[in-house]
Each structure stands twice: as structure tokens, then as C-alpha cells.
Residue frames as qw, qx, qy, qz and C-alpha x, y, z in Angstrom:
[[0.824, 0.253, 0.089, 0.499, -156.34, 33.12, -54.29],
 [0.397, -0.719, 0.015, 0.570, -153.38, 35.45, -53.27],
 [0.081, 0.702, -0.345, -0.617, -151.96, 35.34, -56.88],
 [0.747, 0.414, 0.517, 0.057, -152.75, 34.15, -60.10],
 [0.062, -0.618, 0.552, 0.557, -150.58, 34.57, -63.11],
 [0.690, 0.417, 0.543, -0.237, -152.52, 33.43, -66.24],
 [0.710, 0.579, 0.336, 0.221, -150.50, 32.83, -69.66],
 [0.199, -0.924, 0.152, 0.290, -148.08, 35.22, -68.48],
 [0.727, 0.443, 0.082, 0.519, -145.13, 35.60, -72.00],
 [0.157, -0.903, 0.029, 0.398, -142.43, 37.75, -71.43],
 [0.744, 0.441, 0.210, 0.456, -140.08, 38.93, -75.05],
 [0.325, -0.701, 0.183, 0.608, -137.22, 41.00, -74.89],
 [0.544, 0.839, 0.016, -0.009, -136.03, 42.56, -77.91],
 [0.468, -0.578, 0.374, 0.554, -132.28, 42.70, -78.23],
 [0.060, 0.325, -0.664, -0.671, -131.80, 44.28, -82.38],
 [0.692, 0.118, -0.393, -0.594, -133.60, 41.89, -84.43],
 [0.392, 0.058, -0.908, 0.137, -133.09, 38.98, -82.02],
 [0.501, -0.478, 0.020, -0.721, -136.01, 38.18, -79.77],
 [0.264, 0.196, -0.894, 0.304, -135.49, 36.56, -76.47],
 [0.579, -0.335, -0.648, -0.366, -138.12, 34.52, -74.90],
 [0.029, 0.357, -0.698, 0.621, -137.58, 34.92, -71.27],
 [0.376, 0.100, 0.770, -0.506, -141.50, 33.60, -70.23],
 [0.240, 0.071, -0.777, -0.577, -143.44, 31.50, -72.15],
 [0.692, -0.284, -0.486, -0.452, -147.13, 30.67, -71.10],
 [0.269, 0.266, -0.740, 0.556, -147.03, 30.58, -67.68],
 [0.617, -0.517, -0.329, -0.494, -149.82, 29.58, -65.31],
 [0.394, 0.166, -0.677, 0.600, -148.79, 30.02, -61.65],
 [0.517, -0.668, -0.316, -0.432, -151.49, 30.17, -58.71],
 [0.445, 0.143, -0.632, 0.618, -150.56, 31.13, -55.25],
 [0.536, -0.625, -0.556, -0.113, -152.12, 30.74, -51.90],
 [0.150, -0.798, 0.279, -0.513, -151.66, 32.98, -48.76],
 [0.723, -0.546, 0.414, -0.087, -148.70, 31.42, -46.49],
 [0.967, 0.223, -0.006, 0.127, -147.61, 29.36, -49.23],
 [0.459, -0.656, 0.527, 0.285, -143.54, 29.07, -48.78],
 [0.873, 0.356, 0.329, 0.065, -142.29, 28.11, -52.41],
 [0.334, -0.589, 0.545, 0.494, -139.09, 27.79, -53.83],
 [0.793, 0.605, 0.070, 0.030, -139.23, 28.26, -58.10],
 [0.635, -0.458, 0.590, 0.197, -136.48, 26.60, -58.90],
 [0.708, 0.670, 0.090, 0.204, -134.04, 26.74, -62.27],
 [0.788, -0.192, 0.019, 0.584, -130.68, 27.36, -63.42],
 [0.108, -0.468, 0.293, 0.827, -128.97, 30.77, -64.32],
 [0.319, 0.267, -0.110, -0.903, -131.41, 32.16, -67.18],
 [0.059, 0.286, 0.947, 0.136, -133.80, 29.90, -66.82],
 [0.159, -0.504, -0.461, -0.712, -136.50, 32.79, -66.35],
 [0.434, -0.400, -0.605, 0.535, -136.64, 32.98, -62.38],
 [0.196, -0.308, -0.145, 0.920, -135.79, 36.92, -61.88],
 [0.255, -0.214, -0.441, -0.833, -138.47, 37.70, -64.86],
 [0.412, -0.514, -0.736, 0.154, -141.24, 35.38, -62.77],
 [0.467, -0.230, -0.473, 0.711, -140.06, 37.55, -60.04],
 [0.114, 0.147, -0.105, -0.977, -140.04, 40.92, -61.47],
 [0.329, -0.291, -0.532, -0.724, -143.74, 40.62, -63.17],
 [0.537, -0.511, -0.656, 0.142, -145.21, 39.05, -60.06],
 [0.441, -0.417, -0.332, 0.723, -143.49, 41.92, -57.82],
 [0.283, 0.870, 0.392, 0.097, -145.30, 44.53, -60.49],
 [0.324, -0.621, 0.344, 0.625, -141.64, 45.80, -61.57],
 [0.095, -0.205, 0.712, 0.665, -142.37, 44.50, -64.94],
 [0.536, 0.412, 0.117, -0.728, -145.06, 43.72, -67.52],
 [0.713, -0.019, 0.699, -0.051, -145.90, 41.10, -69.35],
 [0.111, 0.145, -0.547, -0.817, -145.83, 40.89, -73.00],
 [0.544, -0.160, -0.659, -0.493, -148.61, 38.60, -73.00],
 [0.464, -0.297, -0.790, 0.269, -151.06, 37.33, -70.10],
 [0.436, -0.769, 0.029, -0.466, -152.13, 38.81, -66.95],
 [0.378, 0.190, -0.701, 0.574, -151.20, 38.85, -63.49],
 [0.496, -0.698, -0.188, -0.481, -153.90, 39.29, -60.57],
 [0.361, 0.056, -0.718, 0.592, -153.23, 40.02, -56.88],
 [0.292, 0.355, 0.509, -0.727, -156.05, 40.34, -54.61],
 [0.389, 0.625, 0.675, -0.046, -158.10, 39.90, -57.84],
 [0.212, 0.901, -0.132, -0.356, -156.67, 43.40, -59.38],
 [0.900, 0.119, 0.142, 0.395, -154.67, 42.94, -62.43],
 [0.525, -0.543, 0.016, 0.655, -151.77, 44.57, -62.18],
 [0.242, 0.216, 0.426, 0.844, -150.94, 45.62, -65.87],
 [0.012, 0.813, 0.476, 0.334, -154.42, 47.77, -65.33],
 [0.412, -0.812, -0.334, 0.245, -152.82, 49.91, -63.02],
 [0.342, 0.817, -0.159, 0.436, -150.69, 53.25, -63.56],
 [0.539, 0.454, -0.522, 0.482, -147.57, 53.86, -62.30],
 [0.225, -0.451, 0.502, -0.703, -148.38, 55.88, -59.18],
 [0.866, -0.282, -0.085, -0.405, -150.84, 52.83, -58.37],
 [0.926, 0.160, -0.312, 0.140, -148.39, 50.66, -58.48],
 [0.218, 0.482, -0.479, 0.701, -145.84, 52.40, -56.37],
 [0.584, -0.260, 0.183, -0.747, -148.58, 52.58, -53.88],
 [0.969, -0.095, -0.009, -0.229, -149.78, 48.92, -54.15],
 [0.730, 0.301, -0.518, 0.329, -146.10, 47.40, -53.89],
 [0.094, -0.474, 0.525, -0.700, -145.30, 49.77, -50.82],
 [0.683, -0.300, 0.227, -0.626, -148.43, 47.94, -49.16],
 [0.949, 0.038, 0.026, -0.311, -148.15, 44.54, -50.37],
 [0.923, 0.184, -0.021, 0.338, -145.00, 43.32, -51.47],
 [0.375, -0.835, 0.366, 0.170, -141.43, 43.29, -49.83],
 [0.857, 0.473, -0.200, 0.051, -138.74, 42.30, -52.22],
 [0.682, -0.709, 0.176, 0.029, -135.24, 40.74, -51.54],
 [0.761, 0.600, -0.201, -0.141, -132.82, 41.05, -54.13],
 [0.948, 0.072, -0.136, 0.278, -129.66, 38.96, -54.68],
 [0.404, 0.410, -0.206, 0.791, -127.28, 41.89, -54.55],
 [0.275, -0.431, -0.537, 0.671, -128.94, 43.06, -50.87],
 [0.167, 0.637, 0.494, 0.568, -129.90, 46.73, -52.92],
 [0.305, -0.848, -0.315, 0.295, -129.33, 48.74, -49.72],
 [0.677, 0.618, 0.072, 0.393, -128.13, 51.72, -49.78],
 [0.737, 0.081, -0.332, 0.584, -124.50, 52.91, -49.19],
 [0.249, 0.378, -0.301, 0.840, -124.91, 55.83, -47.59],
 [0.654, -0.386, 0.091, -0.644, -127.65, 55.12, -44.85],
 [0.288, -0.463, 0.672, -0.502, -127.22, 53.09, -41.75],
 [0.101, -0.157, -0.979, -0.078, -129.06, 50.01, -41.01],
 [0.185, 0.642, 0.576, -0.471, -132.08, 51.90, -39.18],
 [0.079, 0.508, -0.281, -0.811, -131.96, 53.95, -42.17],
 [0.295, 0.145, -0.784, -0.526, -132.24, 51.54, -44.77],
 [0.025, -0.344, -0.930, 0.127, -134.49, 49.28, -42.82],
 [0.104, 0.525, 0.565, -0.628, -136.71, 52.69, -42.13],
 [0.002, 0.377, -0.250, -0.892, -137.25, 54.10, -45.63],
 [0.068, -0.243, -0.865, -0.434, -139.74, 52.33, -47.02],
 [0.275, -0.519, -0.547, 0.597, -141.72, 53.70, -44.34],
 [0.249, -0.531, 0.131, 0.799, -140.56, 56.88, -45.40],
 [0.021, -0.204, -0.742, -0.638, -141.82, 56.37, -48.75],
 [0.147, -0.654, -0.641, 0.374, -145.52, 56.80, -46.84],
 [0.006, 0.343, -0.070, 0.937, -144.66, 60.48, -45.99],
 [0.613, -0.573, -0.415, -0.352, -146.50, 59.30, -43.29],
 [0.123, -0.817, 0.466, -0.317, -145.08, 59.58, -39.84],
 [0.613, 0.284, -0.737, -0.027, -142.57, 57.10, -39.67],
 [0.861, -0.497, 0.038, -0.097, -143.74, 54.46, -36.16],
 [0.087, -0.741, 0.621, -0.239, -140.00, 54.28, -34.47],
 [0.472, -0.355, 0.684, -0.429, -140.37, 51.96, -32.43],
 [0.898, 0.359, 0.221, -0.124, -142.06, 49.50, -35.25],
 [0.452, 0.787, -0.385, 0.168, -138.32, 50.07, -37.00],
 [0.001, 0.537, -0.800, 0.268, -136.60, 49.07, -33.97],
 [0.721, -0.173, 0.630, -0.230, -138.71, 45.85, -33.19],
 [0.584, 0.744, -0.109, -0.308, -138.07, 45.13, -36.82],
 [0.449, 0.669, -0.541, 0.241, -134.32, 45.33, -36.73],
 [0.431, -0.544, 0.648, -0.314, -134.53, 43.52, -33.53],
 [0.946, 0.157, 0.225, -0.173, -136.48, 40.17, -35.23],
 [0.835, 0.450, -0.185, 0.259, -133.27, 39.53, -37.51],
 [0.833, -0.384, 0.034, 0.398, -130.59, 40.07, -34.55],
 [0.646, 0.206, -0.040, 0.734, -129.08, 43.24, -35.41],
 [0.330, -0.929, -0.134, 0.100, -130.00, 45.77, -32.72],
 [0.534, -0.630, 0.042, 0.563, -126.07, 46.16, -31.91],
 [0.471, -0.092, 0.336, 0.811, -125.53, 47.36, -35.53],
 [0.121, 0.869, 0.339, -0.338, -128.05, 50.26, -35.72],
 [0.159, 0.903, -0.191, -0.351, -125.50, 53.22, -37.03],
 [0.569, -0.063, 0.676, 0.465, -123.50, 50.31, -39.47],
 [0.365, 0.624, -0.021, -0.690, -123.32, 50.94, -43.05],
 [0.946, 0.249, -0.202, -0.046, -123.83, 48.43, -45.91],
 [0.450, 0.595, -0.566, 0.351, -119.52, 48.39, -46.19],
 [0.155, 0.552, -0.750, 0.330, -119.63, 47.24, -42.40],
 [0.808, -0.135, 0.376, -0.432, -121.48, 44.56, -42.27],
 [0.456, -0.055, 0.878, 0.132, -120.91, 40.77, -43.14],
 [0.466, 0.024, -0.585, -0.664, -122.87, 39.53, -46.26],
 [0.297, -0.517, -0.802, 0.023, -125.55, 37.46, -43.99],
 [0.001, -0.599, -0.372, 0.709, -125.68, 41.11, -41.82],
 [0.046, 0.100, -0.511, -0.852, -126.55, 42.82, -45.26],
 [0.328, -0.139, -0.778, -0.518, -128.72, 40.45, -46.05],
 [0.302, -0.477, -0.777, 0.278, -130.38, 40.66, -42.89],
 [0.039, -0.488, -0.190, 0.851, -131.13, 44.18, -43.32],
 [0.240, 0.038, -0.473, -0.847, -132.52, 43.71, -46.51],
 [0.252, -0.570, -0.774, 0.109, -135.47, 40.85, -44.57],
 [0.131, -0.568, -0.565, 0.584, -136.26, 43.80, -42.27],
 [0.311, 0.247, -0.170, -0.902, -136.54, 46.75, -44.94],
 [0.378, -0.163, -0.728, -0.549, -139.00, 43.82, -46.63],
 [0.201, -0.567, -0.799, -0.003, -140.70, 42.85, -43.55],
 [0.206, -0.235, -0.379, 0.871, -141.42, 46.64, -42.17],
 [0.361, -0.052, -0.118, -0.923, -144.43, 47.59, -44.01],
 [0.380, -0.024, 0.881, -0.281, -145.86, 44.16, -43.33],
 [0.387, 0.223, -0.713, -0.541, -145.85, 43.03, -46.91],
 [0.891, 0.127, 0.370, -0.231, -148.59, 40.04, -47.30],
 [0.948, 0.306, 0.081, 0.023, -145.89, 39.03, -50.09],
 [0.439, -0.670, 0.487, 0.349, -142.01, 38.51, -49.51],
 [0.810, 0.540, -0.043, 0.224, -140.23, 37.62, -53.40],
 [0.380, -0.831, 0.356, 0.197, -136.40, 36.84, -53.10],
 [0.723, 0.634, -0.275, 0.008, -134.16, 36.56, -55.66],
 [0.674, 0.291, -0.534, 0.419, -131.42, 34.02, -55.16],
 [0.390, -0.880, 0.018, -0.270, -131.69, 35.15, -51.41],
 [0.857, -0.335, 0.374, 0.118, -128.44, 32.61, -50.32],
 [0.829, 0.459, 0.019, 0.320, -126.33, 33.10, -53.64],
 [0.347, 0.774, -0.379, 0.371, -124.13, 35.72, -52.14],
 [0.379, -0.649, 0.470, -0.463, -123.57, 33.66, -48.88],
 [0.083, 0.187, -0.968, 0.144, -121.50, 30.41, -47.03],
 [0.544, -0.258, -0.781, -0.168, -123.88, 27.46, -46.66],
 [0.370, -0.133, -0.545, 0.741, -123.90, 27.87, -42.99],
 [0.010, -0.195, -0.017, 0.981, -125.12, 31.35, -43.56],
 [0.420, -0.045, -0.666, -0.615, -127.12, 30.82, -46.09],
 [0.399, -0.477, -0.782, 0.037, -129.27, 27.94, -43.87],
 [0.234, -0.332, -0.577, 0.709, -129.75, 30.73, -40.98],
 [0.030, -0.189, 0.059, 0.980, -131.18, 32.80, -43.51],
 [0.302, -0.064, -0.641, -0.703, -133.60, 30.46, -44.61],
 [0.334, -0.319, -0.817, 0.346, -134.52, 29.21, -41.33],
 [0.085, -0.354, -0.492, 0.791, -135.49, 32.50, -40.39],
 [0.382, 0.030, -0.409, -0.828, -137.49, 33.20, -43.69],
 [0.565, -0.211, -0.749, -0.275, -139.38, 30.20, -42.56],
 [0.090, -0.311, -0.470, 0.821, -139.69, 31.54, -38.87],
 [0.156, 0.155, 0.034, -0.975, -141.41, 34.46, -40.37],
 [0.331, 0.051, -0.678, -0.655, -143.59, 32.29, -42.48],
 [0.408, -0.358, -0.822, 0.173, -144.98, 30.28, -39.75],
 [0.160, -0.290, -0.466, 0.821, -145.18, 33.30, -37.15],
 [0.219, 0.455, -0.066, -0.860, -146.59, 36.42, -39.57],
 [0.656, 0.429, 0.601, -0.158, -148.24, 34.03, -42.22],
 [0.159, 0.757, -0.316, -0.549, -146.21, 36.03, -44.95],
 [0.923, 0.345, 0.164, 0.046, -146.43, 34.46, -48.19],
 [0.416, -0.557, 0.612, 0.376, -142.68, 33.41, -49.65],
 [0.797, 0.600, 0.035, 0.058, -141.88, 33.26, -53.49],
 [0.271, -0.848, 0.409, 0.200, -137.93, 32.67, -53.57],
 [0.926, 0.333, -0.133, -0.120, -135.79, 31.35, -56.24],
 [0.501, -0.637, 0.585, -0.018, -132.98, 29.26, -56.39],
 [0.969, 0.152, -0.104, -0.163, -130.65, 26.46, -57.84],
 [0.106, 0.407, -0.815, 0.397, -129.50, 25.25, -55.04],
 [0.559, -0.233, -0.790, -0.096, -130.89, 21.98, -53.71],
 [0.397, -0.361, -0.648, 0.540, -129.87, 22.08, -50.33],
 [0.018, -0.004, -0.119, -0.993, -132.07, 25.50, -50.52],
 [0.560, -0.226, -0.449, -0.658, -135.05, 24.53, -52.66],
 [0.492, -0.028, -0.870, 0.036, -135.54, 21.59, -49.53],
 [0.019, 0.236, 0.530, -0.814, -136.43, 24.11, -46.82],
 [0.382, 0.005, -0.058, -0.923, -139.64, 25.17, -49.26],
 [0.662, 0.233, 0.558, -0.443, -143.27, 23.99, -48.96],
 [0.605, 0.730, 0.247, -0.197, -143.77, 23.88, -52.44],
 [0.333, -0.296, 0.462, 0.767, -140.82, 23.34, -54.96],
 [0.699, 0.688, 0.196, -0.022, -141.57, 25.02, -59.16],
 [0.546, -0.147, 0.533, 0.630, -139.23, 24.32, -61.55],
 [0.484, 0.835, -0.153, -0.214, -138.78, 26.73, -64.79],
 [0.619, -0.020, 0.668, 0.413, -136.91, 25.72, -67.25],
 [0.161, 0.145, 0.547, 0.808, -136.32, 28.21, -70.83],
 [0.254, 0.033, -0.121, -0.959, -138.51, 30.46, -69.45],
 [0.679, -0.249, -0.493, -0.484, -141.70, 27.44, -69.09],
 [0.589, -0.379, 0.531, -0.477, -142.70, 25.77, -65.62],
 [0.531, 0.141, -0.790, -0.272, -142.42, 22.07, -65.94],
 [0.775, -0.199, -0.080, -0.594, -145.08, 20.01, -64.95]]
């Protein structure tokens, strides 16, 4: 088992109001699996996301990847074990504005402090079809080129786990399908496991595996 997510509660505080955001969750994933969790605007998706992607913590439960649970691990571990394992794709693209595409695509890398493989950067930025826009910056690209620079900073450390938030919410149908076609390319080629949410049909239809959440619970 790639990931297992046992009883996993997640409670925000806001004042004296407490907001449920995950409630008893039991979520098992296999390596390769392609699965679209699937729910409307705060249904509990992005929390899923975040605790799985070891950005957050659970109030309650566990989380294991590879069999390590995450909450046991201190920060610097965790910095460390995300860099290796998990590439994340976020809804808003998260690159940043003042670094190129090779730039953005090469810093994770860079995170390492290891010497950065070139040439693994440019076959990278070649798999998503934007060699000609090397020295671009976020501001001059399209939103599908964006988003295609944010696939290649995730696939460049050769994550065993891709998580994308809403990957298609900021882009034209059209778009949007080219982007999922090619997440499913990757999935077939590199075996990379896919956790992406959505609630959009014509979306969820491209995944192996649909899960629905609903108020923060998975429905059965």
C-alpha cells in the first residue's frame, strides 16, 4: 500500500466556532492508481489534499506513506520526504513571478543543494511542450502554459505521488482536457500515482477511480 489514511479528522477553530473540515476518513491508495476525489466547493477536497501531501496534520487519525506515519516526523523530515516523494499542483499554478520557466521548473531541484542535472530540467520542460518558452515568466504565459509549468516543477524530482488541486478550474474545457490527457500520459508512461480533485464531471471521467467527499466524509 502506497497510502493509507486511517480515521483521519481534521477541526479548525475559528473563535468559539469549530469547523469540521474531515471527519473519519479511511482512504487507501495503490501505486499508479489515477483517482479523481470528487466534491463541491468546501466539501473537504484541499484538506484531503493538504494532510495527504504532509502540509498539514490531522487533528485526529494517522496518515502512512511507505508505511511511515507522517505526523511522526519533524519538520526538516518532512521537507525532505515531500522533496522526494510528492509533487503537488495547486489550483492557482504557485509559480513564481520572478523566475522563468526553467527556473521555476528547476528549483525544486535546487532545494537538494545538490548539483542541479540540466539536462534532466530540459527533458522535463520538453515532456509538457514548452521548450520554446524557456526565458517566459509566469505574466507571459497562457493559463494552460502556467499550468504546464507547474506538471514539470511536480514531475522533476520524480515524485512517486502527483496531488492536484482543482488542476482544470482555472482553464477553457478544451484546455483543461489537454491537461488531463497528459496527466494520464504520465500515469501510464512513469507509473506516477495521481490524487486530483474536482467538481467537474466531464473531469472526474478521465479518472480510474472516482471518491466522492461530501461535509468533509467520503461517501460510500
Amino acid at each position: 500500500m502506497l497510502i493509507r489514511a486511517e480515521n483521519v479528522s481534521k477541526i479548525y477553530e475559528m473563535g468559539k466556532v469549530e469547523i469540521k473540515a474531515l471527519q473519519n476518513v479511511n482512504l487507501d491508495i495503490e501505486k499508479g492508481d489515477f483517482i479523481s476525489l470528487m466534491g463541491p466547493s468546501g466539501a473537504g477536497k484541499s484538506t484531503l489534499l493538504h494532510i495527504i501531501g504532509c502540509l498539514d496534520n490531522p487533528t485526529e487519525g494517522s496518515v502512512e506513506i511507505y508505511g511511515q506515519k507522517i505526523q511522526n516526523m519533524k519538520d526538516s523530515q518532512l521537507s525532505v520526504f515531500r522533496n522526494r516523494h510528492i509533487g503537488f499542483i495547486f489550483q492557482s499554478f504557485n509559480l513564481m513571478s520572478v523566475l522563468n520557466v526553467y527556473e521555476n521548473v528547476e528549483y525544486p531541484l535546487m532545494i537538494r543543494k545538490k548539483k542541479v542535472d540540466k539536462e534532466k530540467v530540459f527533458k522535463t520542460i520538453e515532456s509538457v511542450g514548452l521548450l520554446d518558452y524557456l526565458k517566459h515568466r509566469p505574466d507571459e504565459l497562457s493559463g494552460g502554459q502556467r499550468q504546464r509549468v507547474a506538471i514539470a516543477r511536480a514531475l522533476v524530482t520524480d515524485p512517486d505521488i502527483i496531488l492536484a488541486d482543482e488542476p482544470t478550474a482555472n482553464l477553457d474545457s478544451k484546455t483543461g482536457e489537454k491537461i488531463i490527457s497528459l496527466l494520464l500520459e504520465l500515469n501510464s508512461i512513469h507509473n506516477v500515482t495521481f490524487l486530483f480533485s474536482t467538481h467537474n464531471d466531464n473531469v472526474a471521467k478521465y479518472a480510474k477511480r472516482v471518491i466522492h467527499i461530501l461535509d468533509g466524509q467520503l461517501q460510500q
